[in-house]
C-alpha positions as CSV (number, residue, x, y, z in Angstrom):
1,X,0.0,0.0,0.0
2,X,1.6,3.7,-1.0
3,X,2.4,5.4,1.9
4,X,-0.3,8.3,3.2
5,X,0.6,11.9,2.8
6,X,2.0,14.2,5.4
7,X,0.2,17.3,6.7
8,X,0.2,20.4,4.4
9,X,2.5,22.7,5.4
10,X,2.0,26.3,5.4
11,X,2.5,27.6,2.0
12,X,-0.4,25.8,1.0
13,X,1.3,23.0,-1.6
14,X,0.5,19.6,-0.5
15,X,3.4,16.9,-0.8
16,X,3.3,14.6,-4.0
17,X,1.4,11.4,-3.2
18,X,4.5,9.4,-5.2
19,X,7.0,11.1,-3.3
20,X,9.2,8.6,-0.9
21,X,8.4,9.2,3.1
22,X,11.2,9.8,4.9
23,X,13.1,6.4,6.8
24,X,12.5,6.2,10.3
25,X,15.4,7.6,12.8
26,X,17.5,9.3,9.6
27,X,18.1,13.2,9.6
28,X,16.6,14.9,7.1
29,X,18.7,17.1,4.1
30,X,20.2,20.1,6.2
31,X,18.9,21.9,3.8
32,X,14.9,21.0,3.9
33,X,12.9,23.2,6.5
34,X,11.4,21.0,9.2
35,X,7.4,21.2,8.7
36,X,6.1,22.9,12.0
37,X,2.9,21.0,12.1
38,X,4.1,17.9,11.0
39,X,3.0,14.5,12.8
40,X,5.5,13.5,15.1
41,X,7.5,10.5,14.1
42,X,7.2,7.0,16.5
43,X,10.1,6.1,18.7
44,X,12.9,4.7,17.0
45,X,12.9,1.0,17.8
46,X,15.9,-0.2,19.6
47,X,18.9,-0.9,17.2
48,X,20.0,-4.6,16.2
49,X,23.3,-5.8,16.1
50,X,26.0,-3.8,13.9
51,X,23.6,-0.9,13.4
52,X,24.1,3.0,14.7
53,X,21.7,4.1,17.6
54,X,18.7,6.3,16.7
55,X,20.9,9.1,18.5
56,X,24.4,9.2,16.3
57,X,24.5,11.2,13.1
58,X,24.3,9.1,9.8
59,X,27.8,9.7,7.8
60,X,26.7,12.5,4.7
61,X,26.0,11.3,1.4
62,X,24.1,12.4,-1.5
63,X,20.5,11.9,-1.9
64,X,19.7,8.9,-3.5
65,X,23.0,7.3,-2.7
66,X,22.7,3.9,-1.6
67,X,23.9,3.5,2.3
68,X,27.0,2.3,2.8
69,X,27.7,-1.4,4.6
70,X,28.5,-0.4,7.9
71,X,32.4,-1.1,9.3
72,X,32.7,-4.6,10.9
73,X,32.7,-3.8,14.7
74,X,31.6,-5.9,17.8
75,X,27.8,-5.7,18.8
76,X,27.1,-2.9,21.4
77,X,26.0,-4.4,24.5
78,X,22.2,-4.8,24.8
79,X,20.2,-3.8,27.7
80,X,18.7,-7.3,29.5
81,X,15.0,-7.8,28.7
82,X,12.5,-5.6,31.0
83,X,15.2,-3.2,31.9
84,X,15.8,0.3,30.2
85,X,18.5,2.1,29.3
86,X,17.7,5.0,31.0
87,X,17.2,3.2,33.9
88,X,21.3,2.8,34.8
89,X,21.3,6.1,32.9
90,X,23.3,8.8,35.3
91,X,21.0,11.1,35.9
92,X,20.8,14.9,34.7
93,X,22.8,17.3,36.3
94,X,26.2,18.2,37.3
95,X,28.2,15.1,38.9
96,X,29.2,15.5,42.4
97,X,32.6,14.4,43.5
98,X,32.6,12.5,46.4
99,X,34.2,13.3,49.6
100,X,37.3,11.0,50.3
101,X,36.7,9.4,53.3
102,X,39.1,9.9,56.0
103,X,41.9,7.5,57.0
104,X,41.2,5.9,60.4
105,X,45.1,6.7,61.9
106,X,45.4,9.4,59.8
107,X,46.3,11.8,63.5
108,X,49.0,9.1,63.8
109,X,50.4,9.9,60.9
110,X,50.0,13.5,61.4
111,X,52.2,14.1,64.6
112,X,55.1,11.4,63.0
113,X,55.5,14.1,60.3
114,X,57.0,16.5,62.2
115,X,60.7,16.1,61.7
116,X,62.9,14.0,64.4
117,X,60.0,12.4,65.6
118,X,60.2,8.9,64.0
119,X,63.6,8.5,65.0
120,X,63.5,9.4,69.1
121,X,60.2,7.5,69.5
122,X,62.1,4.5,68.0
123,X,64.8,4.7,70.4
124,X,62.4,5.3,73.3
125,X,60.6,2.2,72.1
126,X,63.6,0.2,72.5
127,X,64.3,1.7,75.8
128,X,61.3,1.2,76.9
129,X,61.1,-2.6,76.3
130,X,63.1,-3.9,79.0
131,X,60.6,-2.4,81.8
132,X,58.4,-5.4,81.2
133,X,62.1,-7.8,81.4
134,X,63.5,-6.7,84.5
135,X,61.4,-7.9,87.4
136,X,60.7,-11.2,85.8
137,X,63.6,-11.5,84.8
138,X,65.5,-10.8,88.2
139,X,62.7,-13.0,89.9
140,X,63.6,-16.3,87.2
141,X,67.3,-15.9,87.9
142,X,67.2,-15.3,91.2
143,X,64.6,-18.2,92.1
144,X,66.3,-20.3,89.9
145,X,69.7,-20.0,91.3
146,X,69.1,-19.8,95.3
147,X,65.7,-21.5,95.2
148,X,63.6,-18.8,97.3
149,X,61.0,-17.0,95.6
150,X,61.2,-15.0,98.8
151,X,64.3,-13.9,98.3
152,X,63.7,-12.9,94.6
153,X,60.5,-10.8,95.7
154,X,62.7,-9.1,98.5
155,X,65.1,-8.1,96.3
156,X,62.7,-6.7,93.4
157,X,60.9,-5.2,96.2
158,X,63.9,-3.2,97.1
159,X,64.7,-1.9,93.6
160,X,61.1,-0.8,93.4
161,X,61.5,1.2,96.7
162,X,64.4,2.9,95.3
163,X,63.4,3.7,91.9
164,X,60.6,5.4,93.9
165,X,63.3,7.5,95.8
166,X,65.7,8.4,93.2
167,X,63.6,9.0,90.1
168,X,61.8,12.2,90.7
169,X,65.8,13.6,91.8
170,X,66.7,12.0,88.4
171,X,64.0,13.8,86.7
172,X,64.8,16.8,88.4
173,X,68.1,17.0,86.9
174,X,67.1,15.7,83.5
175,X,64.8,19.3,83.3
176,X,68.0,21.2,84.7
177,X,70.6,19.7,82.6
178,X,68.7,18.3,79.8
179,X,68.4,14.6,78.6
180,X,71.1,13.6,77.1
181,X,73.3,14.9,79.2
182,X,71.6,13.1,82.4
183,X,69.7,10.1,80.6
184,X,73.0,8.6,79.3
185,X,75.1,8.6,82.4
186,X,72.1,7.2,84.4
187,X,71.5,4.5,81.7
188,X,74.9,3.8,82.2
189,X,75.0,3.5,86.1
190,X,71.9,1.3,85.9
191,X,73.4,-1.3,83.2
192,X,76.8,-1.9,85.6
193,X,73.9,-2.3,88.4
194,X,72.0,-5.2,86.6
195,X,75.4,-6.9,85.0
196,X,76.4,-6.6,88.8
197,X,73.4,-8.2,89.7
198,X,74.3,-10.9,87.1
199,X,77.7,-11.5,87.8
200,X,76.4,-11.8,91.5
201,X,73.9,-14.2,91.1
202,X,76.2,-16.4,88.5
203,X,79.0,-16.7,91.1
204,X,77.2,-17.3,94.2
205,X,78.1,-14.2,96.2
206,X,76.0,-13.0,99.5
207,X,72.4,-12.6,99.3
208,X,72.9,-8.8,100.8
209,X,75.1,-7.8,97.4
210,X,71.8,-8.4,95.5
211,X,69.9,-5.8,97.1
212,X,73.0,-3.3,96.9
213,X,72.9,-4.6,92.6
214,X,69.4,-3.6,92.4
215,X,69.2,-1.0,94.1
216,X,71.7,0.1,91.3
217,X,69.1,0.2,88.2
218,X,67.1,2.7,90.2
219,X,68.8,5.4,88.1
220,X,67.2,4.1,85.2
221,X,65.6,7.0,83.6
222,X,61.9,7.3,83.2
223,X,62.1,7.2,79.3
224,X,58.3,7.3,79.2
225,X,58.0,10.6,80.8
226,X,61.5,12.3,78.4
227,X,59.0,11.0,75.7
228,X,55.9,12.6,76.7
229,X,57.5,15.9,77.3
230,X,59.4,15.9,73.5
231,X,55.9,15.4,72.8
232,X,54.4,18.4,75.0
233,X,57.4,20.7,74.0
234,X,56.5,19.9,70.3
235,X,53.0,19.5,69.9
236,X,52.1,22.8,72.9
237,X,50.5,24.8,70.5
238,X,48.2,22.4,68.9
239,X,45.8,20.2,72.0
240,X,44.4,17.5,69.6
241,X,48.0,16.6,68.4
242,X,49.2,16.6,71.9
243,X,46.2,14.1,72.9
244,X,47.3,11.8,69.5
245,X,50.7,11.8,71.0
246,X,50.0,10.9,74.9
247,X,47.5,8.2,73.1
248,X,50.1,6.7,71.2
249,X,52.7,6.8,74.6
250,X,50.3,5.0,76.7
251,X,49.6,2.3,74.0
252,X,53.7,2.0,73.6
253,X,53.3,1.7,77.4
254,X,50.7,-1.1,77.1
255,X,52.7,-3.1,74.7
256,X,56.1,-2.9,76.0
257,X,54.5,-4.4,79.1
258,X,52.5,-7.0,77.1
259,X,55.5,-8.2,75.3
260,X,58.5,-7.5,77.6
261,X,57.1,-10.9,80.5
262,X,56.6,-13.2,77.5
263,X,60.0,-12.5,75.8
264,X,62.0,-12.6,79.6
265,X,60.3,-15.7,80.1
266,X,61.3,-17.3,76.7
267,X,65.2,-16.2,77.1
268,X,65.3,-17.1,81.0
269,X,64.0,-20.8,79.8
270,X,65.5,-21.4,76.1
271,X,69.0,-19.6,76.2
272,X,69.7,-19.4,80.0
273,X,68.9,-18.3,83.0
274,X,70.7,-14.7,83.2
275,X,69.8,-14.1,79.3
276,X,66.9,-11.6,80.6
277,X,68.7,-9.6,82.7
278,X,71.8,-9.4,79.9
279,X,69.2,-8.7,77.5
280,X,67.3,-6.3,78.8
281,X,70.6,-4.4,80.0
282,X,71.8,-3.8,76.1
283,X,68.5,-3.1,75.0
284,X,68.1,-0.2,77.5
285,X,71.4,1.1,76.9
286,X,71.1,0.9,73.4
287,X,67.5,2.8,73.2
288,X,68.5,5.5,75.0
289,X,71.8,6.2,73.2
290,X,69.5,6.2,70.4
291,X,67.4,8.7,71.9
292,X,69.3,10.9,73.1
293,X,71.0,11.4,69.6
294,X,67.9,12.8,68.8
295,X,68.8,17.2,70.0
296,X,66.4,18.5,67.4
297,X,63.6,17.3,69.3
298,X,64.8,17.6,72.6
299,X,63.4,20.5,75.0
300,X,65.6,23.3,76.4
301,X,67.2,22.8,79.4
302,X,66.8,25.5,81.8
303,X,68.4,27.2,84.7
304,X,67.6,26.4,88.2
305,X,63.5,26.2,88.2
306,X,62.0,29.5,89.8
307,X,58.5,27.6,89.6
308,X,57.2,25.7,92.8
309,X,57.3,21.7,93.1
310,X,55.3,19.8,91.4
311,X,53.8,18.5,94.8
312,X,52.6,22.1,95.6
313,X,50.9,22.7,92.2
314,X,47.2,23.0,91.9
315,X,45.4,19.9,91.4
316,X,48.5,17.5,91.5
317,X,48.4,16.2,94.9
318,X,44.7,14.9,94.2
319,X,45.6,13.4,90.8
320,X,48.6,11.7,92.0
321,X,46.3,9.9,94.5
322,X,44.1,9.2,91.9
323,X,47.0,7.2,90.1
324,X,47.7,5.8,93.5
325,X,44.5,4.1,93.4
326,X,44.8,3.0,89.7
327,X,47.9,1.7,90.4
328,X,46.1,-0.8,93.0
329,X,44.0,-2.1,90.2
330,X,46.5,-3.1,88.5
331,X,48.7,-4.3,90.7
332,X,46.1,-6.4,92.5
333,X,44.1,-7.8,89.2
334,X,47.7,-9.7,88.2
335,X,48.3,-11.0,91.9
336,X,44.6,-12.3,92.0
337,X,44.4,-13.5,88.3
338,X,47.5,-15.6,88.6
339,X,46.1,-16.9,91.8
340,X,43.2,-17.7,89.8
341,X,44.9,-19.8,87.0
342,X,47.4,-21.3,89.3
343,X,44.4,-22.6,91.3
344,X,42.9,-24.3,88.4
345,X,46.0,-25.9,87.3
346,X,46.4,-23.4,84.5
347,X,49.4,-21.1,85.8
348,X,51.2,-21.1,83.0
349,X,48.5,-19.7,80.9
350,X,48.2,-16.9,83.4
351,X,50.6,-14.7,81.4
352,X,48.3,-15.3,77.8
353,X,45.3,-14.2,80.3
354,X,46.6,-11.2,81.2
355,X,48.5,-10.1,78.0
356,X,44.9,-9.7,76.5
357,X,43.9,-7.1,79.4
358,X,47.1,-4.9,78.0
359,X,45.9,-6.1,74.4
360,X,43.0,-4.3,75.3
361,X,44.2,-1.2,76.4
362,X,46.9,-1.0,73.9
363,X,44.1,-1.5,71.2
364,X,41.4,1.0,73.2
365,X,44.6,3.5,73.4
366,X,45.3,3.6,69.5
367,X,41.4,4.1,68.9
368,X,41.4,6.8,71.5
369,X,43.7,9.0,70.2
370,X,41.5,9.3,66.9
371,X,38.8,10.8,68.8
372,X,38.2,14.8,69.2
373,X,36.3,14.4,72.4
374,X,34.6,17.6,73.6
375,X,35.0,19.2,77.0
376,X,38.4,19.5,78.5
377,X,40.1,16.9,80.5
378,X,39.0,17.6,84.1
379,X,35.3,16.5,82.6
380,X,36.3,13.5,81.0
381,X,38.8,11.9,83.8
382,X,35.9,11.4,86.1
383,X,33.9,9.4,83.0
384,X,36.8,7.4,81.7
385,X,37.6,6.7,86.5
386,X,33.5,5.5,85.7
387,X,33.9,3.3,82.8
388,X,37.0,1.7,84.2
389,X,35.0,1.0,87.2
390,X,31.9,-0.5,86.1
391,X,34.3,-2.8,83.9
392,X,36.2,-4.4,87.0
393,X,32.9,-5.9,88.0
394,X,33.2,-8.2,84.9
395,X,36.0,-10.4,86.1
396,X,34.5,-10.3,89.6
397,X,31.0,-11.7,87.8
398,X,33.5,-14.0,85.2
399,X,35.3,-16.2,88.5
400,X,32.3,-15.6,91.3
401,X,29.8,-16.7,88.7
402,X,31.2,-19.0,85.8
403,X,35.1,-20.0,87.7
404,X,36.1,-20.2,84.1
405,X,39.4,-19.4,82.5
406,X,38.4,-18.6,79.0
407,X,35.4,-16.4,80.7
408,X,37.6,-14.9,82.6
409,X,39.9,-13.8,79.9
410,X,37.0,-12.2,77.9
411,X,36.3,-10.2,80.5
412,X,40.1,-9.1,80.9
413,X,40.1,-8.3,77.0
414,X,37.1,-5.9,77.4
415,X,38.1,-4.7,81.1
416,X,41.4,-3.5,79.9
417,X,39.5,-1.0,77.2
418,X,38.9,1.0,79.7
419,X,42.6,1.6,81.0
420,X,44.3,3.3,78.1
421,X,41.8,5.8,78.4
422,X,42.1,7.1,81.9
423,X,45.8,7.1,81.8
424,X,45.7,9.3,78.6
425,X,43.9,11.6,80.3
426,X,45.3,11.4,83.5
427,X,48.9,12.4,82.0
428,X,47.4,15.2,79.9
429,X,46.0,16.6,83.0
430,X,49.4,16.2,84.7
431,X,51.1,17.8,81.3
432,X,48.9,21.1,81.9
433,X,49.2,21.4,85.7
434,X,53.2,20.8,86.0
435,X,55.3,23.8,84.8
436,X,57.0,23.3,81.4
437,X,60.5,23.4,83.4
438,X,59.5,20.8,85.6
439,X,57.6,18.5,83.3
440,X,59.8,15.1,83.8
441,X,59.7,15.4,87.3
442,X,56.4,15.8,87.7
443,X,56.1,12.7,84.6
444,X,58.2,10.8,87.2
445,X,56.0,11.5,90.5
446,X,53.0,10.3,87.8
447,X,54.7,7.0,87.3
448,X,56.2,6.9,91.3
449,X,52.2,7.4,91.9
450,X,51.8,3.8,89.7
451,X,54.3,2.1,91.1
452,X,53.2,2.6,94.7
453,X,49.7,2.1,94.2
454,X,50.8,-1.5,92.2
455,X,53.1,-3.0,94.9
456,X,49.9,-1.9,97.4
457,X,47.3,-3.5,95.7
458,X,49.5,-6.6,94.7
459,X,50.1,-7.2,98.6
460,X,46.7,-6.6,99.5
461,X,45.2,-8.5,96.6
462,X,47.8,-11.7,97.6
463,X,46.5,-11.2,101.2
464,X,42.3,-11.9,100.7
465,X,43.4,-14.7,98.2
466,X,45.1,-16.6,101.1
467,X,41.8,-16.0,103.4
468,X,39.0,-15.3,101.1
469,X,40.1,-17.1,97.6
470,X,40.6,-15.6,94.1
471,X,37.0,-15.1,92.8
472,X,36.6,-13.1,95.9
473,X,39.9,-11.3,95.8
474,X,38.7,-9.5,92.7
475,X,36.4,-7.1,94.8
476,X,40.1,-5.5,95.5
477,X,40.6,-4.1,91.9
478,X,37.0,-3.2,92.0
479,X,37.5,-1.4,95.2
480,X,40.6,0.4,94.5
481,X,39.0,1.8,90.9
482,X,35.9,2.7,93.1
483,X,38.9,4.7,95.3
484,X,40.0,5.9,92.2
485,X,36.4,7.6,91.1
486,X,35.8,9.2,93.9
487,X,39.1,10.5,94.5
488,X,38.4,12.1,91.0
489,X,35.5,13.0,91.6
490,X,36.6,15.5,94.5
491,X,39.5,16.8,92.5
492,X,37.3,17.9,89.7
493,X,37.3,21.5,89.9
494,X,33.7,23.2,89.9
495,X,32.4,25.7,87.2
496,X,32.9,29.2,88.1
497,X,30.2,31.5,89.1
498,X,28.6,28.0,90.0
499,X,27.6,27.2,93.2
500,X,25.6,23.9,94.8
501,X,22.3,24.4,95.3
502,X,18.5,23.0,95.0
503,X,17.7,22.5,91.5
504,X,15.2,24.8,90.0
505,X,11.6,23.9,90.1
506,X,10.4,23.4,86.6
């Protein structure tokens, strides 16, 4: 059947009824006027195999030319069956970049750009290892070689007590004089002391020349504390790098003391029996010869301090109580939980248990220091005191209730999130209160604080095991973070122009 006419157009001349329509999706001749009342034209169908979409311009060629064959090319892809095109079409509009998402330690690797730092924080590292050696190690070669595990607590015991006398002086000279020049001959002093201690113990010499040994190493520099203030003295102008930086120092903390037990252990057992003591000896004089190389990062030492003692400055006294009290928690919760293991038939598995309460921390510390938490740190102290709190009632719940091992060392894992957290902000809050000049010193009475508080709470937790057992020794941890709270809880200074009051009635 001949094909129908089109609409007349305008000028009045209808279109001859022989004359060819025009073929479906072509373009007509650029130079025929489009009729403006024409009929418009069906959509084009969708194109087979090898032919050009209704959309792309048909190559020019004269009319009445037949079409080319088209190139050999492969099919374009056809849309599945029920689906349209413009369906996975993008739709209209400009497109919109999308934000790039920001790393998850990307404040880590903000405060390791500064220049020098890398390199004194891998010293301190190293340094810093042998703190988690030395006691067990002393204990293994001194047990082992005169048979009294009385004798090898005494004589830790002792080296505790002096550390706890001589390190604040230590501190106090490393501020005057500067760290290298104090750290190294200190480091020095307290390597002879344990190769003393050593040689001592090797040859069979009198018991009272291994107290005068390890008494020795209690010129050991705090190496924690010359790290933290590099830190403060680099980071002072800029608080959320500082908190990144005390973040990281408490998980370095955590991990040194996770790892340094494990590895005395293995070299007291597989090598021999003074390998732990020699071992941790090099690697503390090596760290710190390391770190102290590092002057570009290293305060200014300063004249004689005109500023008052750290003990007389605002605040400090209450906080260093505070630490006393954490320091029973921890002190106590490895007392009672090798207690617990050992009374199960499990004590060497103790160690594994309590390596995932510093996994814990070390893990809640890294995440921490991520965080911009608002308020300032006398607010948050008294919630992280609360969290750590609540979370000692889970191994007291874990060995009352269930007197399982595996149980228990859940509970240690999720306990120990909460430690990282109030130390971080227990040592900012010490960094802010202490004069810059005095900053190691008052690092050191932060750390004498610890110590004290973990030789109390380890005697007091071994004491209710021997009456009470070890599921009900863990109400000492509990008790001593309890302490801990409400000793924060009075230190927290109130808002000015504040005072307590009824409430308001609504």
């Amino acid at each position: 059947m001949p094909n129908q006419p089109h609409a007349v157009p305008s000028g009045g001349h209808a279109q001859p009824p022989d004359a060819p329509a025009p073929r479906t999706g072509r373009r007509p001749h650029p130079d025929t006027p489009a009729p403006p009342h024409a009929r418009p034209a069906p959509p084009p169908a969708p194109p087979a195999a090898g032919e050009r979409s209704a959309g792309s311009p048909p190559p020019s060629r004269p009319p009445g030319h037949p079409a080319a064959a088209p190139p050999p090319h492969r099919a374009p892809h056809r849309a599945p069956q029920g689906k349209s095109r413009t369906a996975r079409a993008r739709p209209p509009g400009p497109r919109t970049a999308r934000a790039p998402r920001p790393a998850a330690f990307a404040a880590y690797r903000r405060i390791f750009a500064v220049p020098g730092t890398r390199a004194f924080t891998l010293g301190n590292l190293i340094a810093r290892l042998p703190a988690g050696m030395f006691s067990v190690s002393a204990i293994t070669m001194i047990a082992g070689a005169r048979g009294s595990y009385a004798l090898a607590g005494a004589v830790t015991a002792t080296g505790l007590a002096a550390t706890a006398v001589v390190g604040p002086f230590t501190a106090r000279l490393v501020d005057r004089y500067g760290q290298a020049r104090i750290a190294v001959p200190a480091t020095v002093c307290a390597a002879l002391g344990s190769l003393a201690l050593l040689l001592c113990v090797h040859t069979g010499a009198p018991d009272w020349t291994l107290f005068a040994c390890y008494a020795a190493t209690a010129t050991t520099p705090n190496t924690g504390g010359m790290s933290r203030a590099r830190w403060a003295h680099l980071l002072k102008d800029d608080a959320d790098a500082l908190h990144t930086a005390n973040s990281f120092e408490q998980a370095a903390d955590e991990l040194c003391f996770m790892l340094g037990p494990p590895l005395a252990t293995f070299l007291c057992s597989a090598a021999f029996p003074e390998a732990g003591t020699l071992t941790g000896a090099l690697l503390l004089l090596t760290g710190v010869l390391v770190f102290a190389a590092q002057r570009l990062t290293e305060p200014p030492a300063g004249a004689r301090s005109t500023a008052s003692a750290p003990l007389r400055a605002e605040g400090v006294p209450a906080l260093l109580a505070a630490f006393l009290a954490t320091g029973a928690v921890f002190g106590s919760l490895e007392v009672v939980t090798i207690a617990f293991a050992d009374a199960r038939g499990q004590g060497p598995v103790a160690g594994p248990v309590l390596a995932l309460q510093a996994a814990g921390s070390c893990a809640a510390g890294l995440v921490y220091g991520t965080r911009r938490l608002p308020g300032p740190p006398e607010r948050r102290l008294p919630l992280c005191v609360a969290a750590m709190t609540a979370l000692m009632t889970l191994p007291l719940l874990a060995a009352a209730l269930t007197g399982s091992l595996p149980v228990l060392a859940g509970t240690l894992l999720v306990a120990g999130m909460a430690t990282a957290p109030t130390m971080v902000t227990g040592m900012t809050l010490m960094q802010r209160r202490i004069p810059d000049d005095r900053l190691n010193e008052g690092m050191t009475l932060a750390v004498t604080a610890l110590l004290g508080g973990i030789a109390a709470g380890s005697a007091t937790g071994g004491w209710l095991v021997e009456r009470a057992g070890a599921p009900t020794a863990y109400t000492v941890p509990l008790a001593a973070a309890a302490t801990a709270l409400l000793l924060t809880l009075a230190a927290t200074p109130r808002p000015r122009g504040t005072r307590p009051g009824p409430l308001p009635r609504p």
